[in-house]
Each structure stands twice: as C-alpha cells, then as structure tokens.
N, C-alpha and C positions, 0 to 999 in steps of 0.2 A: 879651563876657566869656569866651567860650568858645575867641576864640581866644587869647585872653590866659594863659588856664589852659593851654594848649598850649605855648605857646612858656615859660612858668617851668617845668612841667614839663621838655621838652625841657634847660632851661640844667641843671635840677637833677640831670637824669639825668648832664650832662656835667661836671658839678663833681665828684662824688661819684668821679670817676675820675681826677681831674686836679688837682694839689697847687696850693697857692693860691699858690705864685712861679714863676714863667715857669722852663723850663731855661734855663743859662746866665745867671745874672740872677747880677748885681755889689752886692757888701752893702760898705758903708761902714760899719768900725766904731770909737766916739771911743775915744778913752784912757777905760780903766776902766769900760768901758759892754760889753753883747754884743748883737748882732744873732741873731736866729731865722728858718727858713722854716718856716712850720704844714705839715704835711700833713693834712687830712683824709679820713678812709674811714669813711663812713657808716653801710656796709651789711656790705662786704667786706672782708676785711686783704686788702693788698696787698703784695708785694715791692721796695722801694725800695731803687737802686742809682746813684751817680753817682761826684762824683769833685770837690777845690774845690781852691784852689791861693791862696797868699797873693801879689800883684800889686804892691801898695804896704803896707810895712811891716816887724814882725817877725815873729816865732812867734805862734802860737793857741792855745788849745783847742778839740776838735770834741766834742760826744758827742750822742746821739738821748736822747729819752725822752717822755714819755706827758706831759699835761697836768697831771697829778694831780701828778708828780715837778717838773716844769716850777714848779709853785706854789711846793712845800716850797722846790726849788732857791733862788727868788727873796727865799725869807725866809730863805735863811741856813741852809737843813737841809741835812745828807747827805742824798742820794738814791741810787736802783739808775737806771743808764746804761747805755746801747750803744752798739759802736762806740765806746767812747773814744779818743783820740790829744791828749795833751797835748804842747804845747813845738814844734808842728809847723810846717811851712810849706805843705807839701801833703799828699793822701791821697784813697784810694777808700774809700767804705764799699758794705755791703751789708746787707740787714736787712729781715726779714720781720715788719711790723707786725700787731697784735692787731686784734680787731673792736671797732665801734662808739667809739673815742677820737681824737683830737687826738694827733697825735704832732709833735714837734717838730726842728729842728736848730739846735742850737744851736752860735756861733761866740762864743766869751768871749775877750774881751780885759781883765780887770780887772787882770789881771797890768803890763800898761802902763799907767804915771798921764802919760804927754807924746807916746807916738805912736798915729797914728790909722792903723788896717788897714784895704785896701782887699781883698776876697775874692772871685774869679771863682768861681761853681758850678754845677756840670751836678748838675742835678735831674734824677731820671727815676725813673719809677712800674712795676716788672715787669706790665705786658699781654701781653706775648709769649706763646701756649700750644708747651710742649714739642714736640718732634718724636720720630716714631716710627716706628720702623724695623721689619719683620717677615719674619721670614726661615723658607723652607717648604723642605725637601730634597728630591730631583731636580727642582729645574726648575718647581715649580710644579706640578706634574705625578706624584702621588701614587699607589701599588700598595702596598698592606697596610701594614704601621705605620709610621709616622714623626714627627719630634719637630717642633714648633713654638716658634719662640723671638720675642717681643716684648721691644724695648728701647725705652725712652724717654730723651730728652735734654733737659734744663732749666736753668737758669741758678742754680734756687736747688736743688729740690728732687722729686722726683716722689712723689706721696701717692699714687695708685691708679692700677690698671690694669685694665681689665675688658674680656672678647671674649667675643662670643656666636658660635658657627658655625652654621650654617643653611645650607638649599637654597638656592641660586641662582636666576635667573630660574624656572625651575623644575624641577628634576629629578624630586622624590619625594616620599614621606609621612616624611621622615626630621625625628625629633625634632630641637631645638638643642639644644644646649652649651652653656649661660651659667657666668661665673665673672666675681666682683669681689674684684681682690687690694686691699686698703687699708693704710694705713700701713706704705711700703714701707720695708725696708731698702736693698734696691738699686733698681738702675734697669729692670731687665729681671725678665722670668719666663718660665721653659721651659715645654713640657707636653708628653707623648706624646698622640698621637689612631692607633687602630688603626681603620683603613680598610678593615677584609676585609670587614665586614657590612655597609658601608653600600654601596648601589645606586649603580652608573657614572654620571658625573656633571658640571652646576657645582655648586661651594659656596662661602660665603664667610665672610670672619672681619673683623666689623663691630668694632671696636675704636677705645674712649674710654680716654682717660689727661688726669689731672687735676694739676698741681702745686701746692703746698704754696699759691700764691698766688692759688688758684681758676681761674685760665686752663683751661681743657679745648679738647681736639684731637681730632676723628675721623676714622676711615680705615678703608677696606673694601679687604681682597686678596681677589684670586680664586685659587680654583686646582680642578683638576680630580682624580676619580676615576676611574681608569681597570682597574679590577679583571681578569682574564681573566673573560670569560663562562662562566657556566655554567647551559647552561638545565634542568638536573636542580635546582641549587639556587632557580632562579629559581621554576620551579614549587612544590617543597617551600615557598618562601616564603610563598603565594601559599594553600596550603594548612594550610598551619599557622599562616595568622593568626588572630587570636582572632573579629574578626569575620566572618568566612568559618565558622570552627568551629560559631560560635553560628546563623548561616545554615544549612547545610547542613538541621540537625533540623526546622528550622522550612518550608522548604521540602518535605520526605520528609513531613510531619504536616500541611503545607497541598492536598499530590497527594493523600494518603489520604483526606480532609477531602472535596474533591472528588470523588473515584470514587466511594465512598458515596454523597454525594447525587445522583449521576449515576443509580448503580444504584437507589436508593429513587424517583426520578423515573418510571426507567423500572416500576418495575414496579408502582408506583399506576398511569401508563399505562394498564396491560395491565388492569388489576384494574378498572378503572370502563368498560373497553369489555366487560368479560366481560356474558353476556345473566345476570338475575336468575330462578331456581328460580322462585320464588313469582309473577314476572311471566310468565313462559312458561306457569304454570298457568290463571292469570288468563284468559291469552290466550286457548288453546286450550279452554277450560270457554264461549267465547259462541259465541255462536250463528253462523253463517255470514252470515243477513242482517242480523241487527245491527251485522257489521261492515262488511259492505256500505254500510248506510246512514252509519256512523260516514266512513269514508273517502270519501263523497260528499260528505258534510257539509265535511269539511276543505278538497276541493277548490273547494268553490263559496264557501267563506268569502273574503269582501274582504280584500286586505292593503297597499291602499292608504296604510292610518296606518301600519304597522309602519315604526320605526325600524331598522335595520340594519346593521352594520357593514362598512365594503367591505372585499372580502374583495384580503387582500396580498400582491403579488405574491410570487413566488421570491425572494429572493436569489441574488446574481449569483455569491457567492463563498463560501468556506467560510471562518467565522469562526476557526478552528484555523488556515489561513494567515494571514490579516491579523494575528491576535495575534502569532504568529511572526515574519512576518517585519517590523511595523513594533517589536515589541520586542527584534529582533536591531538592528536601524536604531538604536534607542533606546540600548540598549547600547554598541554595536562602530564604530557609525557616527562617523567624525571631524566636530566641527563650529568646528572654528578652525584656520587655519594660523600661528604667530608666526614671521615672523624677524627676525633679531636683526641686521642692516645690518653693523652694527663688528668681529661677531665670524663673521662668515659662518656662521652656526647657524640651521637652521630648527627648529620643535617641532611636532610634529601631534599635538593633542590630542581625545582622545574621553570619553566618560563614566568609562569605566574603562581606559582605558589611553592613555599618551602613549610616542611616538618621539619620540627628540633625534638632530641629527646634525650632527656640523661638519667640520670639515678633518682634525682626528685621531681621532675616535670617532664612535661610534652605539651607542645603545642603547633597549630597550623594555620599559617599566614598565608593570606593573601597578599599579594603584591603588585597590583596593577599601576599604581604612579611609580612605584618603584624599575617596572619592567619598563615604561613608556620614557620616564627622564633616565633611570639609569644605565640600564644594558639594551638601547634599541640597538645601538651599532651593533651590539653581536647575537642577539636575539632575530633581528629582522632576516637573517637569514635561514632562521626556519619560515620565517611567513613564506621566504623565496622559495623553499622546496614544494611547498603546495601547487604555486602557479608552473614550474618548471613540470612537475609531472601531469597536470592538466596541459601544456604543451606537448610533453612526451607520447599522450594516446590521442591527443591532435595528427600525431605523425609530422610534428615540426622542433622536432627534438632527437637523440637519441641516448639510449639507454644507458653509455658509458658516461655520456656528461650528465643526464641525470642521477646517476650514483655517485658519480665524485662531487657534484651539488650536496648530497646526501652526508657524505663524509664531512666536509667544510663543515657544513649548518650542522652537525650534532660537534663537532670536534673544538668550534673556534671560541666557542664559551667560558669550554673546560681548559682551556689555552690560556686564556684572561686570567678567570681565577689563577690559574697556576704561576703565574706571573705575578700577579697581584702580591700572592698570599708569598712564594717562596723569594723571588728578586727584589720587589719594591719593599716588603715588610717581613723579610726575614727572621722568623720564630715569635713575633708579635704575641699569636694564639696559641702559644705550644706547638708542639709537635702534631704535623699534622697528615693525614693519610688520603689522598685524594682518589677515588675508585670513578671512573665515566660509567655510565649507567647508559649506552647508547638505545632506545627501547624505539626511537623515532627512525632510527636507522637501520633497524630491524621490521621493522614495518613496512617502511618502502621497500626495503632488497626484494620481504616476500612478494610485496604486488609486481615489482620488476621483474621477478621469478616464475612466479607461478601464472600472470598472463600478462604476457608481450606484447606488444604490440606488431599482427601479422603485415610484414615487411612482404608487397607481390614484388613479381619478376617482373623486369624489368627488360627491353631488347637491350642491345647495345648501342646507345649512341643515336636510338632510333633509323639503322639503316634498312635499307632494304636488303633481301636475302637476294644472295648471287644467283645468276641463273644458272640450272644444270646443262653439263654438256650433252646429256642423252634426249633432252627434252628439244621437242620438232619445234621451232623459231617460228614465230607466229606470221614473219612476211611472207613462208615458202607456202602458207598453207592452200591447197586449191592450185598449185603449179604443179603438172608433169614431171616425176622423175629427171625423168631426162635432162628436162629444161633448167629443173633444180641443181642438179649435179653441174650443168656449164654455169648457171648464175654463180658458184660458189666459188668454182675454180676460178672465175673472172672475178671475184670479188678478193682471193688468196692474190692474185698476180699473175698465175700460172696461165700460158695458153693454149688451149682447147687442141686434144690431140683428135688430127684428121686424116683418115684411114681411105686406102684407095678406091671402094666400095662406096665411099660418099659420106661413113659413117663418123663419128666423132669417137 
C-alpha cells in the first residue's frame, strides 16, 4: 500500500504541471461542433503559450477561458474570454492562468454546417524561471561607493526581485542588507551600496527573482572590498565598539574587585599570626615547672592515631604565568587554517582575530562582537582551559582532565566550522581545505610536561603501622623475666608448668 501511495502521489505531483493534451497534438473538428484542450493547475497559475495552425479545412475561432465561462458558453451565454481570434487560420497566444480552475482552449467551428477542420497545436506550459543578470562597477572589484544594478528576463513577466548582501566565506562581523522589491514595474532595480565602512573583503549578493508564473531563479556574485588600509581607523574601530565599550568598566571593576580581596587576604594573614595580650599574660603569670611538666607531657604524648594532612609540595610555577600566558594562547593563538583551492585564498582564524590573503589583498580583522554574539558557545571553552589549569597547580585537579579539557577547547571550534561549511552548506565557498592549527594545545601539553604538579606520598588510608613481633610490649616493661614469661603464657591459655623443686 505504501508503495502504491508513492507512485499516485508522484503521477499527481506530475499532472498538476503538465496540461492534459500532449504538445503538438491534432484536434479533428466536425461541422458545427468545437474541440477543447483542458488545462489544469491545481495548486499554481501557470503561464501558457504555444501556437495552432489550421491543416485541413477553413477559418476557426480560438479563445481561452475558465470552466465556469466554458459552461455558460455551452449553454448559449455571452462570456468574458482571452486571447480571442476569430475567422482565423493560425496564431500564437500567450496567457497567464488564475489559481486553482480548469481553463480551457477552445477551437469553434459552428460557423461551418459541411466542413470538417483538422487543427495542429503546440501546447506548452511557462516552467522556465527568468534569467538574471548583475552588474558591479570596476570589475567586481569595489573602493568606497558604487552602484549595483539587477535585471531579470522572462517570457511573461517578472513579480519580484530580492538580494540580501552578506560576508562571504568569511571576512567580518558585517551586518547584511536584505531588500524584496515586489510587483514590479520593470524588469531590473538599481541601488548604491557605499563601501568605505565596511572591512577589506569577500562578499556576496545571494539573489531570488520570481515571475508572474511562480518559476523562481537563484544566483550568487562575488565581488571584493578592497578599501586603502588604515590602521588608525582599524583600531578606532576596534575601540569604539559597543561591546569593547561595555568591557572595558567591567574589566577596571573586576582588577579593583580583586586587589581588595587580595589585600584584605593578606592582612587577616598578618592579623591571626599576630601573638594575643591576654595569652602572653596567661603565659608569663605560670610557673616555670609547670611548664616544664606541661611541655614533657606533650612530648611523650602518642601520636600514633593522629590523622594528618601531607604536607604539599612547592609548586613548580607561578600561577600569574600559566594564567597569562595559556590565556594569551586562548585569545591570539590561531586554531584553524582554511584554504579556499579555486580561489587561492587562505584564512587564518583565531578567537579574536582572523587574516585573509589572496592573489590581490590581505587583510586583518578584528573580531570582538563577532567572538562575543557569535561563537561564545564554542569559544568560551578556551576561557575554560585557563581557569582549569589554574585548578590544576592548586592541586584540585588532575593532569589527564586538564589535557582532555585541552583537546575539547582547541578541537570543538574547528568541529563547528567543519560542520557549518561541509554538512549544513555543502560547496557554498568552493572547495575547501581545512588544516587545525592546534598552537593552544601545544602550549598547555608543555606546561603540563615540563612542570607538574609535585604529587607527596600519601599513607594508606591514614593507618597506623602494625606492631613488630620482635619489638618488647610496652605493658611487660619493668617486669621480671620470670614473671613476664607466666603473664603471657596465662594470657595464651596455657597453664604454668610446676616442677617438683617448687619451680614453674
């Protein structure tokens, strides 16, 4: 049943496109009688255009119209018609049908009561979508304003034209440009685009045009930005973004935040090693051999139960480097190469900035609202590697989870992209070459490498060590042989052998 459902669908899908007489199909019409070809469109109006030609006979009449008209016609009504041509022998029509009706072509011969017309007709349905032509001044190859002209070409009619412009493979944080012109007068539309603000570049202009008979056409031009550089404006940019603006205080208020509790740290510190008045009085008011015995007492105390903490080594490094330099790594560190095969273009991409460079430019972008709205999700896992190996030489981490931390945060980026560019927009940018440039992940292995964090020994379980058998039991000490030897055997079970001399 289900394939059955498949294939009438499938016929239905292809009917609803395709007029129910063959093109070129021959109508035989008698004296005083008229031949019809239905069109049907289901769903969509379509554009129908051919051409019929009388073979065997006299004149005709041709005209189109609707089912509805088609009825009245047959009962003798006036109706409203298109394309009409009375008294004819051949002709072309053309004509944009309505939705959801039955339209028809109608070939009348009633005018003849003794000859019989024989009519050749090419039928044919507008499927064709327009064609579109887009033309950019110098060359493709644009420096500050210039005009953009779109023209479309159609058979009946062109209803809309709509272009979005946008970054290319990928230059910048530059917003698009959408516009849909509808119910056109003509066939084409101008626009100026001024070019001085936006960042050295590709971009492109993704353009749909639709005619009157619902066909649609798409097409993408490229063309290039090539601005003079200016790295006084590049910075000014760079600093006058909104989200850099909004950073700055919050950064100056998160330093201050810190040095405070740095300095309140240190001087509780100071404050709880300082000695206490009232204990120093304490002290000095006992007696000499009181404290004598006091300090005997402690030394001879067992500390075999006592639990303890092993005490941790040094660290190897100063955590004020690690944070620095693997969140300079995090930052500035490139972790993707793309090149572009077609257009000899490679890209090197970092958290916050990317280089492009081809055959006629190069340029270096910054990208800070770009990083903050569009890759935090898989960017913010480099921030994570920083604070993870500042836990790591805390001694509240360990070195295999901070390396596979390490891998994630360089890996899950170049995953994205890869995603992006090969599954979601497959050959969009040409052929493309994707190399990982891991230099963050290289940086940490060394620090994880070359100083470790010293792991002490630890007991087991913190127990106490067994006692040896050779070792003299502290209750016998200051006992008699003798006496010691019957305590033990009295303490085994065993009873005291007593020998007739009195002796044991």
């Amino acid at each position: 049943m289900r394939g059955i459902a498949i294939i009438l669908l499938l016929i239905a899908m292809t009917l609803h496109q395709l007029p129910t007489a063959r093109a070129d199909s021959q109508l035989v019409i008698p004296p005083g009688g008229h031949e019809t070809l239905s069109w049907g469109v289901w769903t969509q109006g379509r554009g129908l255009f051919g051409d019929f030609e009388v073979i065997n006979g006299s004149d005709i009449t041709f005209f189109i119209c609707n089912q509805s008209a088609f009825n009245d016609w047959t009962g003798g009504h006036s109706i409203q018609a298109y394309e009409v041509m009375e008294d004819v022998t051949s002709g072309e029509y053309e004509y944009l049908g309505g939705r959801g009706t039955t339209w028809y072509l109608v070939f009348d011969n009633t005018d003849e009561v003794s000859t019989t017309q024989t009519v050749k007709v090419n039928f044919h349905i507008d499927l064709t979508a327009p064609t579109i032509e887009c033309s950019i001044k110098n060359n493709d190859v644009v420096s500050g304003p210039c005009e953009i002209t779109i023209t479309a070409t159609d058979r009946f009619k062109v209803y809309s034209i709509a272009y979005t412009i946008a970054a290319s493979s990928y230059p910048n944080s530059f917003d698009p440009i959408t516009r849909d012109v509808r119910d056109m007068d003509s066939d084409s539309i101008s626009f100026n685009l001024n070019t001085t603000q936006m960042e050295n570049g590709t971009y492109y202009i993704s353009i749909v045009v639709k005619d009157v008979s619902y066909n649609e056409r798409h097409m993408v031009v490229d063309f290039r930005v090539e601005n003079e550089y200016d790295p006084t404006l590049g910075i000014v940019r760079v600093l006058t973004n909104p989200f850099v603006v909004a950073f700055i205080p919050l950064g100056v208020l998160g330093l201050i935040v810190v040095l405070r509790r740095r300095q309140r740290i240190i001087t509780d510190s100071e404050t709880e090693h300082l000695p206490s008045p009232d204990s120093t009085e304490e002290v000095e008011s006992l007696p000499s051999e009181d404290t004598q015995v006091q300090e005997r007492a402690l030394e001879e105390e067992p500390v075999t139960e006592e639990t303890t903490r092993p005490e941790l080594g040094r660290v190897p490094v100063d955590l004020r480097v690690v944070a620095f330099m693997i969140g300079a790594l995090a930052l500035f560190a490139p972790y993707m190469l793309v090149l572009q095969l077609d257009q000899g273009t490679f890209i090197l991409d970092a958290m916050t900035w990317r280089f492009t460079r081809s055959d006629s430019y190069w340029w270096l972008t910054f990208m800070v609202d770009y990083m903050i709205m569009g890759t935090v999700p898989f960017t913010v896992w480099r921030a994570a590697l920083v604070y993870q190996m500042y836990r790591y030489y805390q001694g509240r981490s360990t070195r295999r989870t901070t390396f596979l931390l390490a891998v994630v945060a360089e890996m899950i980026m170049v995953t994205a992209d890869l995603v992006i560019y090969y599954l979601i927009f497959p050959g969009y940018w040409g052929p493309l070459l994707t190399i990982p440039t891991p230099l963050m992940l290289v940086g940490a292995s060394v620090f994880l490498w070359m100083t470790p964090y010293p792991v002490p020994k630890t007991p087991f379980d913190d127990q106490t060590e067994p006692e040896k058998w050779w070792e003299q039991d502290t209750e016998t000490e200051g006992i008699p042989p003798k006496q010691a030897a019957v305590e033990d055997q009295s303490q085994d079970g065993t009873a005291p052998v007593v020998k007739e001399d009195g002796g044991e």
